[in-house]
C-alpha positions in Angstrom: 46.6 -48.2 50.5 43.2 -49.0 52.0 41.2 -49.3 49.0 44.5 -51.9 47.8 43.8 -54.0 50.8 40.1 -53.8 50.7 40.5 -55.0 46.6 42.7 -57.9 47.9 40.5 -58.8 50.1 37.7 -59.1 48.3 39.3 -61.6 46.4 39.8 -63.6 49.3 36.3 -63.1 50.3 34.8 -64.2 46.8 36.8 -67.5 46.7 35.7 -68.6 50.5 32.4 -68.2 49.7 32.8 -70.3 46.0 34.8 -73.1 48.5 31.9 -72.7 51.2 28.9 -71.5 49.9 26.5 -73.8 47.9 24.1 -70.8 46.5 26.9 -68.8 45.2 28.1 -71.7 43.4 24.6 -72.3 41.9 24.3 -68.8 41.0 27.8 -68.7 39.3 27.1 -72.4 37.4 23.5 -70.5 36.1 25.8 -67.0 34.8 28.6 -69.6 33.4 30.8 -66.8 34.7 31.8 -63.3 34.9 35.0 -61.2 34.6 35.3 -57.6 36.3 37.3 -55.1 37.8 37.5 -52.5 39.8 39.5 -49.3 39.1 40.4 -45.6 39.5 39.9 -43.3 37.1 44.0 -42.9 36.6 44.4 -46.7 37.2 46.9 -46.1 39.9 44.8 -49.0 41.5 43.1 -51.3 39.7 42.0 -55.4 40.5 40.4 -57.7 38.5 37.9 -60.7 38.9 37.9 -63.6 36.6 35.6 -65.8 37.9 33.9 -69.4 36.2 32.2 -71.9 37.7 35.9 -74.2 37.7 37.1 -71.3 40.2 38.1 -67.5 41.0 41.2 -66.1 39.8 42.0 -62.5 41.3 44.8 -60.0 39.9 46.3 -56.4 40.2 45.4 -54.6 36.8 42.8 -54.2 34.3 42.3 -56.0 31.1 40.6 -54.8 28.2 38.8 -58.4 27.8 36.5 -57.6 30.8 32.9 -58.0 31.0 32.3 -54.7 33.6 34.6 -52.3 35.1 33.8 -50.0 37.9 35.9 -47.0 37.7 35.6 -44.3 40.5 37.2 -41.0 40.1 39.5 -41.4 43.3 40.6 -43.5 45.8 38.1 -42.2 48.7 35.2 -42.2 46.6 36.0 -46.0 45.8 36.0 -47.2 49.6 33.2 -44.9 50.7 31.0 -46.3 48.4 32.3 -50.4 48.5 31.9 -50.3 52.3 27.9 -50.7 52.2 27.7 -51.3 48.3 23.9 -50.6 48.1 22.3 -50.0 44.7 21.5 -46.6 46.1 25.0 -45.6 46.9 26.3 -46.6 43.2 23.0 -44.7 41.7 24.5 -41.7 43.9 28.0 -42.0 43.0 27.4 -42.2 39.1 24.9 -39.3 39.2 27.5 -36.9 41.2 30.6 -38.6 38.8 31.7 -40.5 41.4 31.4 -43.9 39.8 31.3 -44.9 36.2 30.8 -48.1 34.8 32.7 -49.7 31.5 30.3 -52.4 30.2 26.8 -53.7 30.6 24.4 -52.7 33.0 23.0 -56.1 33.1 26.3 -57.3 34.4 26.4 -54.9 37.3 23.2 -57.2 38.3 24.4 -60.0 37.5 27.8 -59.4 40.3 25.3 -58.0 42.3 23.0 -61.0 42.8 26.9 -62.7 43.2 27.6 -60.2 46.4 24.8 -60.5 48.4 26.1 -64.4 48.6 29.0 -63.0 50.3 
């Protein structure tokens, strides 16, 4: 349930900051967009991100069109590392099997430079 409402909120989180923010609008306009999600392993909880430079579109489930996925191999792993998501901790978490990511690594950069605008 926690990592649900954390998902959720991130949602909310990412569209403030494209309503208030002008340098994470700039930085969105230069990527011309970025879809992701965020999942376990089992997708028993899953979110995705669809977000353009016209606006941020957030849902429960995870498409196969996506850009990056995050997957992490459970629940608790999920919110211990998205708490303080430091390059570090997601180093950590896909060395120990933790964390896996579905797509480019160059996108995992590019939502990256997105979050630290948050």
């Amino acid at each position: 349930m926690k990592l649900r409402l954390m998902l959720w909120l991130l949602g909310l989180l990412l569209k403030r900051a494209q309503r208030r923010k002008p340098a994470f609008r700039q930085a969105l306009d230069e990527m011309r967009g970025l879809d992701w999600g965020i999942a376990t392993e089992d997708l028993s909880i899953a979110r995705h991100y669809r977000m353009s430079p016209r606006g941020i579109e957030t849902a429960s489930g995870l498409p196969v069109d996506l850009d990056l996925e995050l997957r992490f191999s459970d629940p608790d792993s999920a919110v211990q590392v998205l708490r303080k998501p430091t390059q570090r901790r997601f180093l950590d978490g896909m060395m120990s099997g933790k964390v896996r990511l579905v797509g480019d690594s160059k996108d995992l950069t590019r939502l990256q430079t997105l979050l630290r605008h948050l």
